[in-house]
Structures are given as structure tokens and as C-alpha cells.
N, C-alpha and C positions, 0 to 999 in steps of 0.2 A: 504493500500500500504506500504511496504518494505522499508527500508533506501533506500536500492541500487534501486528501483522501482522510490522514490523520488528523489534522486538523477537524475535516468536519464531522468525524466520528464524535471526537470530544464536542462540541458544539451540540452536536444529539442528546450524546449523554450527558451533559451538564442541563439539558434544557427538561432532561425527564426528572431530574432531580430536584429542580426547582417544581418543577407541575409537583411531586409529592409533598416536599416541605411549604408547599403554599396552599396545598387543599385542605386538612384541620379539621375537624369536626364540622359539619352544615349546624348544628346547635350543640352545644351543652347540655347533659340531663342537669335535673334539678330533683327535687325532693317536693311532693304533696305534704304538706304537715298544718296545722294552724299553729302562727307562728305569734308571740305574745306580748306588746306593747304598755309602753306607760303613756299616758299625755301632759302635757303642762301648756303654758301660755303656747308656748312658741311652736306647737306640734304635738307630732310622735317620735318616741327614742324608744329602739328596739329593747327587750329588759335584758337584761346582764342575769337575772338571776326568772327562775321556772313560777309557773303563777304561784305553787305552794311552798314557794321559799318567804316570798313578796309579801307584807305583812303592810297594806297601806296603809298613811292616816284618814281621817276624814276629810271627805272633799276632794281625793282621789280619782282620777280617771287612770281605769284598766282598760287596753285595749286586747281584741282579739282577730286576728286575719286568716281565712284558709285561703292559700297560692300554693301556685308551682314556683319553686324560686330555687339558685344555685344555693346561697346561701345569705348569712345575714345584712348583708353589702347589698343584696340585691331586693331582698324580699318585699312585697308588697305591703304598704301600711293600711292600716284600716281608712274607709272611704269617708269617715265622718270627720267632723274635728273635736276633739277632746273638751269638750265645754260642759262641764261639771253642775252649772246654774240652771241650763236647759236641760241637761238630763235628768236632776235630780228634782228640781221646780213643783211636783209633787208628792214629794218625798221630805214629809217636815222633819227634822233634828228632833231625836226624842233622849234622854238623858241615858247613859248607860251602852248605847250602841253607836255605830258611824255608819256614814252612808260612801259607798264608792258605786261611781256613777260606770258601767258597763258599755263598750261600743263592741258588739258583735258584729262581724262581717263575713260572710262564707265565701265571696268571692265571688268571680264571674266563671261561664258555664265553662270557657276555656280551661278554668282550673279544676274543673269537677272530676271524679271518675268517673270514668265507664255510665251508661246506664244511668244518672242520678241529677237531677236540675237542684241548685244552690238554693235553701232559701233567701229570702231580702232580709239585705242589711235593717239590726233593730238594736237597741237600746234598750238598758234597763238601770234601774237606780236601785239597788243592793242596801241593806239597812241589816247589819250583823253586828258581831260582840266587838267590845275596841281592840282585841288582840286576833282577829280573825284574815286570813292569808285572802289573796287572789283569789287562790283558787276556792276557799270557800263561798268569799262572795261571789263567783259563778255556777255554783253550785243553786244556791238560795236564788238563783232568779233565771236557770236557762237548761235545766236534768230534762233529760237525762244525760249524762256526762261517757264519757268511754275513756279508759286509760287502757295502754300496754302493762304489762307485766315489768318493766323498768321507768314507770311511771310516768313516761309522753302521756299529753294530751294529745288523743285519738277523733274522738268527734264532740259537737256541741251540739245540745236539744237533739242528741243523734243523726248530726251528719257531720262527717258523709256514716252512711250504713255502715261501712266494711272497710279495711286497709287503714294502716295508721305509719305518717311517715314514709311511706315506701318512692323508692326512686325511680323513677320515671326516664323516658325520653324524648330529645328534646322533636318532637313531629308536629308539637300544637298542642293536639288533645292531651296529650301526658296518657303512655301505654305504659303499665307495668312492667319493669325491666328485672328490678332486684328489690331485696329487703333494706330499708336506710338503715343506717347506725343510728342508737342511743337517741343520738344530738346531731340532728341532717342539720341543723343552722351551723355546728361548727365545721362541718365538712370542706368545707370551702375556705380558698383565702383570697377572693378577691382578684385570684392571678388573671391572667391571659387566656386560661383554656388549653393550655398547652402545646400552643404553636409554638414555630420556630420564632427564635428569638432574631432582633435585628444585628446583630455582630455575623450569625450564623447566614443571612438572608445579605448582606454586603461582603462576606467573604466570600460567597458562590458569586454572587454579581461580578466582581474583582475575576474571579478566573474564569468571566465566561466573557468579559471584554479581553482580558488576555487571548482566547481564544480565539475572537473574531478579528483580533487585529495575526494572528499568526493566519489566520486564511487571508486575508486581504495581501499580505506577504508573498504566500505561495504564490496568489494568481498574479502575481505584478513579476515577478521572477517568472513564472512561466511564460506571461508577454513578452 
């Protein structure tokens, strides 16, 4: 084989290696889970700690979202805003308990499984003991409740029916792929997805103009 023959072998094959390292995933799976929210003025902040850790005080907004999401960098917040006066507005202060004001949201039908329509987004304003967790004040205003066996919250007022956490992919609808871990929210870090990096995608570019200038070589030599 020829300069210019070797040449444009390597030109070939540097150009199917770029088509691999630049095709990547068409989506990221994600994890189906409802994932658990605080609110204050300014919003929603995802919680640091699991509803039955969370011990609010009074006047409190807990939120709650079911999505498909990578992880906690991405996940959907709930679709209401956290306003404590309107939710709880009929819910009078009675001496001995507290009220934490509720934003339930199941999400849209894209995040549903299989077979199963979301109910709508609702609220509730919660009136429990002053040393009572998250997750008890969703209990007192939204059972039936579903936990796993390692203590994820699975479904609210029973949905979704069936699956708890499980990992998906990424097609749209979310098809059942695998079992999530523990903690789908920590699964994730936010990265890239796992592409090629650009050091990696500018060292192929570098040897494949090297490349093209070694055939423009050959054919000027052969002139």
C-alpha cells in the first residue's frame, strides 16, 4: 500500500472512532421514586435528610414530587409554591400541636408507570404532636402510605400501585430496566453521562488533521 493508500486508511479509521466516542447514550436512565422537598420564602431545597428523619416546626412546608429524574441535581420540584398561609388558612393553631402545610404532587403522565394516570396535584395542612416527623404529618393527611423494606417512600394515597424507586430508561415513558439502590437520589453526580471527555475528543481531532495534511502530501508528491 501507497503513502496516500496509508494515509487514507488512517483517515477511515480515525473517523470511525470519532463516530463511536461521539455517539453516548441517546438518554440517561433515571430512577421513578417520589423525591422529598422543604419550602421557604425563596422556593424549594431538595431535603438532605428522608421525611422520617425531618422533625419540622410549625408553619412548615413539606414538599413531595413523583418524577423520573437522574438524580438530585436534576429532579423535579413540586409544581406548587410553598406558601404555608394559603395552605394552612383553614387550619386554626390549637395549643399542644403544629400545623405543617403539605404540597403533594404525582407528577405528569410522562413520569407514571406502565398502565397508571397521576393523580392532581393537592395540598393539605397537617395538625400533629410538636415533636412529630415529615413523614408522620403525611401520614395524618394522605394513607395510605407504601414503604420498601429499607424504608423509601414507595407510593402516596397509593400511587403509583406497584414498583418503588426502580430504574428506568431513558425512551420517554420510563420502561422498567433494573431495581434502584436504597437512595436513586444519590446515584448520581451530576457528571456528563459518560461521554468522552474534551482532552480525549481534541487529541483524536489533532491526529486526524495530522492525517489529512499527510494525504494532501502524498497527492502533491505524486503531481
Amino acid at each position: 500500500m501507497g503513502r496516500a493508500g496509508r494515509a487514507t486508511a488512517l483517515l477511515v479509521a480515525l473517523g470511525a472512532v470519532l463516530a463511536v466516542l461521539g455517539a453516548g447514550p441517546a438518554q440517561a436512565a433515571g430512577y421513578r421514586y417520589w423525591s422529598f422537598w422543604e419550602g421557604s420564602g425563596s422556593g424549594w431545597t431538595y431535603a438532605a435528610q428522608g421525611p422520617s428523619l425531618v422533625r419540622p416546626d410549625d408553619g412548615a412546608v413539606e414538599g413531595f414530587r413523583f418524577s423520573v429524574s437522574e438524580d438530585s441535581q436534576d429532579s423535579a420540584k413540586p409544581r406548587r409554591a410553598p406558601d404555608f398561609a394559603e395552605i394552612c388558612a383553614d387550619t386554626p393553631a390549637k395549643d399542644g400541636t403544629k400545623r405543617i402545610a403539605l404540597v403533594i404532587d404525582p407528577g405528569t403522565a410522562s413520569d407514571a408507570p406502565a398502565g397508571e394516570t397521576p393523580p392532581a396535584p393537592r395540598t393539605a395542612c397537617a395538625r400533629v404532636s410538636p415533636d412529630a416527623s415529615a413523614a408522620e404529618a403525611l401520614a395524618a393527611v394522605a394513607k395510605p402510605l407504601r414503604y420498601s423494606s429499607d424504608a423509601m417512600l414507595c407510593a402516596i394515597t397509593g400511587y403509583p400501585a406497584s414498583g418503588c424507586g426502580e430504574q428506568v430508561s431513558g425512551d420517554g415513558h420510563g420502561t422498567p430496566a433494573a431495581s434502584a439502590p436504597a437512595s436513586p437520589a444519590a446515584t448520581g453526580s451530576g457528571g456528563s453521562g459518560g461521554g468522552p471527555s474534551a482532552g480525549v475528543l481534541v487529541g483524536v481531532g489533532a491526529v486526524l488533521l495530522l492525517g489529512i495534511a499527510a494525504v494532501v502530501q502524498a497527492r502533491r508528491r505524486r503531481g
